[in-house]
Every structure is written in C-alpha cells, then in structure tokens.
MIMARVEX-234386 format. One record per residue (C-alpha): residue in one letter; x negated, y negated, z negated. Coordinates in Angstrom, 3 decimals, always signed. Example, Ala and Ser with C-alpha at 12.3 -4.5 7.8 and 13.67 -1.06 7.14 Angstrom:
residues 2
{residu=A, xx=-12.300, yy=+4.500, zz=-7.800};
{residu=S, xx=-13.670, yy=+1.060, zz=-7.140};
***
This chain:
residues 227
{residu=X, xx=-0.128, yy=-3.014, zz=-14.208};
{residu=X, xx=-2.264, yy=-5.763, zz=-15.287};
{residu=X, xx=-3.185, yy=-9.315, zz=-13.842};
{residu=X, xx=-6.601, yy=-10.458, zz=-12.511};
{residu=X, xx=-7.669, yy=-14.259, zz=-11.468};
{residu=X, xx=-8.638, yy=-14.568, zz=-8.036};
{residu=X, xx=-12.661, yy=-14.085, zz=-8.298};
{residu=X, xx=-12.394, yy=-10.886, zz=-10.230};
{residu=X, xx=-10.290, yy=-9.712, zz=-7.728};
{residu=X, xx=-12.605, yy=-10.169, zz=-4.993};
{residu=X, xx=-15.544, yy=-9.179, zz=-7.045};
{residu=X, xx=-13.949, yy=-5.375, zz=-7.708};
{residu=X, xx=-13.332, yy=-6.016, zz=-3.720};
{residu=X, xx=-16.419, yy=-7.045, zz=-2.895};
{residu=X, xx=-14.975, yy=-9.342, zz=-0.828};
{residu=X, xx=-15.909, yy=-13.091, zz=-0.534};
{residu=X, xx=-13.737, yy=-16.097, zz=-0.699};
{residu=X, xx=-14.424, yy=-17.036, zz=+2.866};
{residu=X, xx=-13.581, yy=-14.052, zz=+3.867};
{residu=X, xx=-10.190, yy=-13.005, zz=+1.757};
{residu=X, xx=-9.354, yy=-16.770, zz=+2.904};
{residu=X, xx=-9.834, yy=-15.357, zz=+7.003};
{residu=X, xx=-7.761, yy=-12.202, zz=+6.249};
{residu=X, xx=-5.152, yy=-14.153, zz=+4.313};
{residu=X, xx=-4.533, yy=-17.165, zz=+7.580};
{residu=X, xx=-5.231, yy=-14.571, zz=+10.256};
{residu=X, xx=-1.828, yy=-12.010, zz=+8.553};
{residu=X, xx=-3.740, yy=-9.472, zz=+7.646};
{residu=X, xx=-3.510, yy=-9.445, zz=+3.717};
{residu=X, xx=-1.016, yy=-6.973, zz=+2.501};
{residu=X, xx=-0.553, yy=-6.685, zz=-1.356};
{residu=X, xx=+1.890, yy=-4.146, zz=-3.609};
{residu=X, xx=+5.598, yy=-4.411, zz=-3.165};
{residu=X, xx=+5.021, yy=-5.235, zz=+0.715};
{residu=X, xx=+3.914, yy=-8.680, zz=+0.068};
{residu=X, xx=+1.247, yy=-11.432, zz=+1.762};
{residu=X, xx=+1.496, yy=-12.891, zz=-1.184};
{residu=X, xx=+0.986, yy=-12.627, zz=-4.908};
{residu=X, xx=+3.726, yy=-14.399, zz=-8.128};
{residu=X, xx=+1.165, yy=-16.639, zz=-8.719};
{residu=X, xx=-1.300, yy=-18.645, zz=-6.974};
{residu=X, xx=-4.567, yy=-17.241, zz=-7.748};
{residu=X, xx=-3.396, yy=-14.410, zz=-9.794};
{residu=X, xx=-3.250, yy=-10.739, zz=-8.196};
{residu=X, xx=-2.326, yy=-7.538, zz=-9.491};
{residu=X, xx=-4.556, yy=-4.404, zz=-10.132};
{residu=X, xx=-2.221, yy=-2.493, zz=-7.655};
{residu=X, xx=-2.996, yy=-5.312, zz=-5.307};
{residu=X, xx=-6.734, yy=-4.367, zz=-5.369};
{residu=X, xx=-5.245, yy=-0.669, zz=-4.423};
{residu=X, xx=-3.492, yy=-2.624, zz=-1.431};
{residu=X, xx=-6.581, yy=-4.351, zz=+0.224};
{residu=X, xx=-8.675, yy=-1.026, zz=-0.383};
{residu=X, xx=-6.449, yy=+1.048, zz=+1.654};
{residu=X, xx=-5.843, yy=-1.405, zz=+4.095};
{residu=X, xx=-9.638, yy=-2.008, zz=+4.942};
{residu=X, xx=-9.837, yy=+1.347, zz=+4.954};
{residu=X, xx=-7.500, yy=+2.131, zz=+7.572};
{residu=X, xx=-8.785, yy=-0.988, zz=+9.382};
{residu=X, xx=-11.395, yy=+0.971, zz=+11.450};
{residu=X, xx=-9.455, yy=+3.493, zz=+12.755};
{residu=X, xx=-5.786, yy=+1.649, zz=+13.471};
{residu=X, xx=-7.013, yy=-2.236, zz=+14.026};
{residu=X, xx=-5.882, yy=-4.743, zz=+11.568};
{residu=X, xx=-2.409, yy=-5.478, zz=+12.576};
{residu=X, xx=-1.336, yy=-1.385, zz=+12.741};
{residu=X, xx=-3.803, yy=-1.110, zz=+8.956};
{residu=X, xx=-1.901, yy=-4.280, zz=+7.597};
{residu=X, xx=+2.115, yy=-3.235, zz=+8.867};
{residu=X, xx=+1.363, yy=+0.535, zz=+6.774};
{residu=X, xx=+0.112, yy=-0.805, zz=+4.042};
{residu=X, xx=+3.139, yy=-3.739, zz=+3.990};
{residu=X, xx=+5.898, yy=-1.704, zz=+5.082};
{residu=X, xx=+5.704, yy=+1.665, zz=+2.949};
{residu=X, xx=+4.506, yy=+0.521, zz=-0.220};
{residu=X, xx=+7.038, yy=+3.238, zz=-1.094};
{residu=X, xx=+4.593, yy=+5.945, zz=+0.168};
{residu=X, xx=+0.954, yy=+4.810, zz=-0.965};
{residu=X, xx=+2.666, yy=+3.266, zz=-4.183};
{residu=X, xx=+3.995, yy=+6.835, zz=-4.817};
{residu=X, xx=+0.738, yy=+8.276, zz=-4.274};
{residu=X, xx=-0.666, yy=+5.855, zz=-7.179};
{residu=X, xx=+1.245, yy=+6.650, zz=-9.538};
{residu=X, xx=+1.122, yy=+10.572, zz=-8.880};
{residu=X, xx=-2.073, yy=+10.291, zz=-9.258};
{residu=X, xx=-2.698, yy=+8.413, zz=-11.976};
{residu=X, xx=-0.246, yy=+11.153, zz=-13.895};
{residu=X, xx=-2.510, yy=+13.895, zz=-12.306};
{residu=X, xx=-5.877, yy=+13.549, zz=-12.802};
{residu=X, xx=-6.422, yy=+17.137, zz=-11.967};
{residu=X, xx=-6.071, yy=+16.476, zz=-8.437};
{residu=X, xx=-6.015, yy=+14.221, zz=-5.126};
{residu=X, xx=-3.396, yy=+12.689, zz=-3.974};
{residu=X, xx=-2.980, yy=+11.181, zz=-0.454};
{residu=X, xx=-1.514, yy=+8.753, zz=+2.031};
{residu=X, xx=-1.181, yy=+10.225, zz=+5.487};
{residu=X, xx=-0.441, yy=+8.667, zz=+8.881};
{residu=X, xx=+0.311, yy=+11.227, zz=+11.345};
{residu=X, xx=+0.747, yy=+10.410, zz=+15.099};
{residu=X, xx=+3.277, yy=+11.467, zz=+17.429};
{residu=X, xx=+4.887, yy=+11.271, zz=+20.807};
{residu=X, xx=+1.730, yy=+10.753, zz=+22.841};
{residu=X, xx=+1.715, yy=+8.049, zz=+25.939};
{residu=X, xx=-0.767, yy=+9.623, zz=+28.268};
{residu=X, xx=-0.706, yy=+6.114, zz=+30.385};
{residu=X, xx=-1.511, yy=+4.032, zz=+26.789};
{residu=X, xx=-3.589, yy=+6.889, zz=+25.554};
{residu=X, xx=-2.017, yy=+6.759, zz=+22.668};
{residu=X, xx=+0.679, yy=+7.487, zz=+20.393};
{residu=X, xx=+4.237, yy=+6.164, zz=+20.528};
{residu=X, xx=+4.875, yy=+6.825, zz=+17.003};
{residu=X, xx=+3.246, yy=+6.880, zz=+13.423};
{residu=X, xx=+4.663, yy=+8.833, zz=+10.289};
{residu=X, xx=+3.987, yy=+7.928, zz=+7.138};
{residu=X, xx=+3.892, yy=+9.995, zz=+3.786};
{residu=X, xx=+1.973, yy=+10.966, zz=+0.955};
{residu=X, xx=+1.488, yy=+13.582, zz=-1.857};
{residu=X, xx=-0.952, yy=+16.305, zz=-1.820};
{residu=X, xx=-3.078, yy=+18.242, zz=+1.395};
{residu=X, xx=-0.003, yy=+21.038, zz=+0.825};
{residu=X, xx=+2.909, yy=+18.743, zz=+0.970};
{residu=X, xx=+1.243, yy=+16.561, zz=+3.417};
{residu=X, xx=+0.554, yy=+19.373, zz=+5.763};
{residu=X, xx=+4.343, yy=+20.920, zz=+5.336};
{residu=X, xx=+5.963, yy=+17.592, zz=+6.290};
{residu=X, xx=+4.007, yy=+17.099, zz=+9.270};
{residu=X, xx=+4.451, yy=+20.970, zz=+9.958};
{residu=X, xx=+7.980, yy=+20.415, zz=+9.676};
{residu=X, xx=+8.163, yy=+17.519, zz=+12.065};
{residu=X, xx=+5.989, yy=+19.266, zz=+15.017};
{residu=X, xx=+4.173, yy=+17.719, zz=+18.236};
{residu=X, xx=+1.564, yy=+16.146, zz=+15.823};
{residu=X, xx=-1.189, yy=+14.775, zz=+17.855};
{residu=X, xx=-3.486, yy=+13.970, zz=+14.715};
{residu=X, xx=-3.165, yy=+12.320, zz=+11.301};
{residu=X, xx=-5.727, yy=+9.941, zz=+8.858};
{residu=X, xx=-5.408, yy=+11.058, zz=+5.158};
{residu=X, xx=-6.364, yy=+8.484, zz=+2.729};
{residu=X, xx=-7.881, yy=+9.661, zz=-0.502};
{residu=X, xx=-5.636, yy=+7.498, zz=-2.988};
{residu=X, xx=-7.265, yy=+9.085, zz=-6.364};
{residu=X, xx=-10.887, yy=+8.131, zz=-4.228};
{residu=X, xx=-9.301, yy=+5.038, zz=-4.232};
{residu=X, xx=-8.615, yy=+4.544, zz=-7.467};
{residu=X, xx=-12.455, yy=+5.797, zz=-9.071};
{residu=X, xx=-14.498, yy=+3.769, zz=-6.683};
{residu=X, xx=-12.250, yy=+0.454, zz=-7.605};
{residu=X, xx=-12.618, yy=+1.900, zz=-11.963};
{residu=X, xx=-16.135, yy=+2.180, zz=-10.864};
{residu=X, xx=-16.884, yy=-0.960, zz=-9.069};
{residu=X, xx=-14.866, yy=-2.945, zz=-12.119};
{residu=X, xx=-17.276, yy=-1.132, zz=-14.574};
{residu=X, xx=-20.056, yy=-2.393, zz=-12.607};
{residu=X, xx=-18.565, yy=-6.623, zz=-12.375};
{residu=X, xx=-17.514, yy=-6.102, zz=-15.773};
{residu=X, xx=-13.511, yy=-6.184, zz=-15.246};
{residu=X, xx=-11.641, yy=-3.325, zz=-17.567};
{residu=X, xx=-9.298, yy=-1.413, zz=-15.313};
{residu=X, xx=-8.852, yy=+1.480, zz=-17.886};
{residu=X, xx=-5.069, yy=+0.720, zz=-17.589};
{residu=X, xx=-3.005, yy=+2.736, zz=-15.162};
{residu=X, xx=-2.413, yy=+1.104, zz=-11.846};
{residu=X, xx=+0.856, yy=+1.862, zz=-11.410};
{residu=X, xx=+3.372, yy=+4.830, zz=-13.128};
{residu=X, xx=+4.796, yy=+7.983, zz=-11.694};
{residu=X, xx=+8.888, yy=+8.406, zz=-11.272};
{residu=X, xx=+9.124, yy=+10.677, zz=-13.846};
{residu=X, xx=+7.246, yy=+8.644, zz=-16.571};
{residu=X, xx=+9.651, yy=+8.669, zz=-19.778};
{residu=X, xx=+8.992, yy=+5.076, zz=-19.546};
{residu=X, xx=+10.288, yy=+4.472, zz=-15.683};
{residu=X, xx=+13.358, yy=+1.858, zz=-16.910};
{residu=X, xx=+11.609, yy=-0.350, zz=-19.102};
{residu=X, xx=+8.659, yy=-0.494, zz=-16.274};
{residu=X, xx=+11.050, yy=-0.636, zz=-13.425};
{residu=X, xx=+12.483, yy=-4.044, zz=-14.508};
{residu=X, xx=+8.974, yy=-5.452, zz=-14.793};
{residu=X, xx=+8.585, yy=-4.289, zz=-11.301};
{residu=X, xx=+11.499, yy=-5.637, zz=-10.297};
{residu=X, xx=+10.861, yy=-9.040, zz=-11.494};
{residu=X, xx=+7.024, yy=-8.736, zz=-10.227};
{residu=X, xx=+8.603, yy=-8.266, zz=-6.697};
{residu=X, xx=+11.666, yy=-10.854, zz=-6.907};
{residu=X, xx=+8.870, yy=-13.197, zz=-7.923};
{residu=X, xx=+6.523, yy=-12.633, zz=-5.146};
{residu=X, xx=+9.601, yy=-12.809, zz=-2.871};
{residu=X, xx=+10.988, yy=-16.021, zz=-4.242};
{residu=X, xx=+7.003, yy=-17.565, zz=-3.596};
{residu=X, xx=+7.178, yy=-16.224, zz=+0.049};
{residu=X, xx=+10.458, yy=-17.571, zz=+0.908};
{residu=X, xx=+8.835, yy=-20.801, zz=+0.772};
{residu=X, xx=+5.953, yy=-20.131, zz=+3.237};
{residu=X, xx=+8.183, yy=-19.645, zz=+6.447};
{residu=X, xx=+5.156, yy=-18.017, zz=+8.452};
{residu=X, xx=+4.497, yy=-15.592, zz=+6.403};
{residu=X, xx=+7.733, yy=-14.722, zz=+5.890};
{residu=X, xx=+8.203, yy=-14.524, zz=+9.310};
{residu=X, xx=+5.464, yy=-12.426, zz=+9.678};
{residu=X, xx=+6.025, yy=-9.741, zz=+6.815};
{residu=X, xx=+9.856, yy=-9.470, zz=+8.505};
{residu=X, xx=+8.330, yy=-8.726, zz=+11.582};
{residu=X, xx=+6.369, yy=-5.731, zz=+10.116};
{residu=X, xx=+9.498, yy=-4.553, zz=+8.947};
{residu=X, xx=+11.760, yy=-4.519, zz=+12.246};
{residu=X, xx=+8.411, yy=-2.278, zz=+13.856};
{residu=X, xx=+9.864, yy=+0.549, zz=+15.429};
{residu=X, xx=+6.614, yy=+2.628, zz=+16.219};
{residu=X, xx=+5.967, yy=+3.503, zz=+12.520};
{residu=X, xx=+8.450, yy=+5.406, zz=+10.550};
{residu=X, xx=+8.479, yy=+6.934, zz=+6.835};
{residu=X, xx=+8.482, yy=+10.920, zz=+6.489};
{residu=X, xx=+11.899, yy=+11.410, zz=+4.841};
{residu=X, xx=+10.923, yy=+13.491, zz=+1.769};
{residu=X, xx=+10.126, yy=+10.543, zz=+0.250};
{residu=X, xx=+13.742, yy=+8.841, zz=-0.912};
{residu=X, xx=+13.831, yy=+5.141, zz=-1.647};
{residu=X, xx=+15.370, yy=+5.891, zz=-4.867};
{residu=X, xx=+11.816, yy=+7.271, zz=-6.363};
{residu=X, xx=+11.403, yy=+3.540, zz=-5.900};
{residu=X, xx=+14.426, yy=+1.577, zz=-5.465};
{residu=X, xx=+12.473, yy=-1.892, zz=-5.723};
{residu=X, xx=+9.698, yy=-1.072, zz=-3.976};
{residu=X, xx=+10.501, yy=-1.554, zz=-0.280};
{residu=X, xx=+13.426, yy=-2.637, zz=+1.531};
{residu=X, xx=+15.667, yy=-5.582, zz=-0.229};
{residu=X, xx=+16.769, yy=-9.030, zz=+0.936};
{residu=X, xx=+14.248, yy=-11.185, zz=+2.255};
***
C-alpha cells in the first residue's frame, strides 16, 4: 500500500474536488478498512482509490446508500478479492452481491449476500445458499488495470501492489501496518461524531449479510473491531 495527496487521488478518479467534497458531506464516501475517512487529512491510500471505484460502480444499480454500506461494511470481502488478485494475475477475481428473499409488495429483495473470489467459487456459494433472485459481480482485477491505467495516463506510479493476499510469506509484518493504518483512521473518526454515527449505522444493517466462506480471520483487522 502506498499514500497519495488528495489531487492525485481524484485525478486517477477522475473525480473533481467539488464533487468528492458532495459525496464526502452527503455519507457516501467509503474508503479501505470500512472507513469515511482517511489517517490523514488530505492523504488517501491506493486501496482507497479501489474503494471509491467499486463503490461508483455499484452506485447505478443499488443507489448510493445500499453502494456505500457494501463497500463500508465488508471490506473483508472486496479487500480479499484485491489481494487475490493482485497474487493471481492469471485470472479475475470478483466481488458479488447476490439477492435474496424477494418482497413481491417492495419489489425487491429482503436480503443481500456478499462474497468474492472467482466465477466458480462465486457461483458455488450462492448455489449453496439457494432462492437467489439475481446477483452483480464486480470485476476487481478490471478494477485494478483501469485505475494502473488511468495513473499511467495522470502520471501517478501505482506499480506497487494494492493490497497482499493471506497467504503472502510476508502477511505479519504487513498485518501490523494494517493494523495501525486502521486504528489510525479510527482514532481520526472518533472525533467526527456524524460520521461515526453514520459508519455504525452501516454496520447494525440487517438486510446485507457476508457469505460465510469468507472467515474474519483471513483478515482479522479488516472489519469488525471497537468503534
């Protein structure tokens, strides 16, 4: 993981002050390790560019608030899915939202699932779970070359890997910078009350739910914690 300044990260976003600035007051700004916010003022993370990609993307087709509470609440999942991927470059890995329980009256579902991995795993989870009504797959390794390629192009180097995969030889050693990335970003959002308000609120939804392959202990300071 690597540190950006504020205007490169918009610039690989192609996103505009203004407009970041609109996402950020309105809650829907989601960044790795479930956060609104980032350690520093004006400092993000690569894997924070991997956050705001996903979560526009799923924007369209869940609304802002549903797009924002995935991509806050199961960092665990997508985060996975980075670092899988950027271990395997051979193939794709993906988030997945799959919905179930349909309300005929809301015409909608009662229930979203959450998991990642490859199509295969992907489609055995939700084959395990039954009563699927449908499911958005989010090409993570997509992700990951449009934002290499849109850096090339703005002139920021994201050669490094965005994030590492739980069997990297190295997992301790990055595991306490994670940990102290998150604690950090934690310790800033403690002192914004709405926000933290509003990032515990995401976490006591009850209509989204992670797939259980994926343990907590791939991750153990990813999600969850004391706020």
């Amino acid at each position: 993981m690597q540190s950006l300044p504020r205007d490169q990260f918009l610039n690989v976003l192609g996103l505009t002050s203004g407009a970041f600035d609109q996402l950020q007051h309105a809650g829907h700004v989601a960044l790795a390790f479930g956060t609104p916010l980032p350690a520093r003022p004006g400092w993000y993370l690569d894997l924070d560019l991997v956050a705001m990609a996903i979560n526009l993307g799923l924007t369209p087709s869940f609304g802002r608030d549903y797009a924002t509470a995935i991509v806050g609440g199961y960092f665990n999942q997508w985060g996975a899915a980075v670092g899988h991927a950027e271990a395997d470059r051979r193939q794709n890995f993906f988030m997945a939202i799959g919905g179930t329980d349909w309300d005929p009256a809301k015409k909608r579902t009662r229930l979203l699932l959450v998991t990642h991995g490859t199509l295969d795993q992907i489609a055995a989870d939700f084959r395990h779970l039954g009563g699927l009504v449908g499911a958005c797959h989010v090409n993570v390794t997509d992700i990951i070359a449009r934002l290499r390629a849109r850096a090339r192009e703005v002139g920021v180097d994201l050669s490094r890997p965005f994030f590492f995969a739980p069997d990297d030889p190295r997992f301790d050693e990055i595991l306490r910078q994670v940990k102290q990335e998150r604690d950090a970003r934690i310790a800033r959002l403690r002192r914004d009350k709405t926000k933290l308000r509003a990032m515990k609120a995401r976490l006591r939804r009850k209509d989204i739910e992670a797939v259980t392959r994926v343990r907590s202990i791939e991750y153990p300071f990813a999600e969850g914690g004391t706020i």
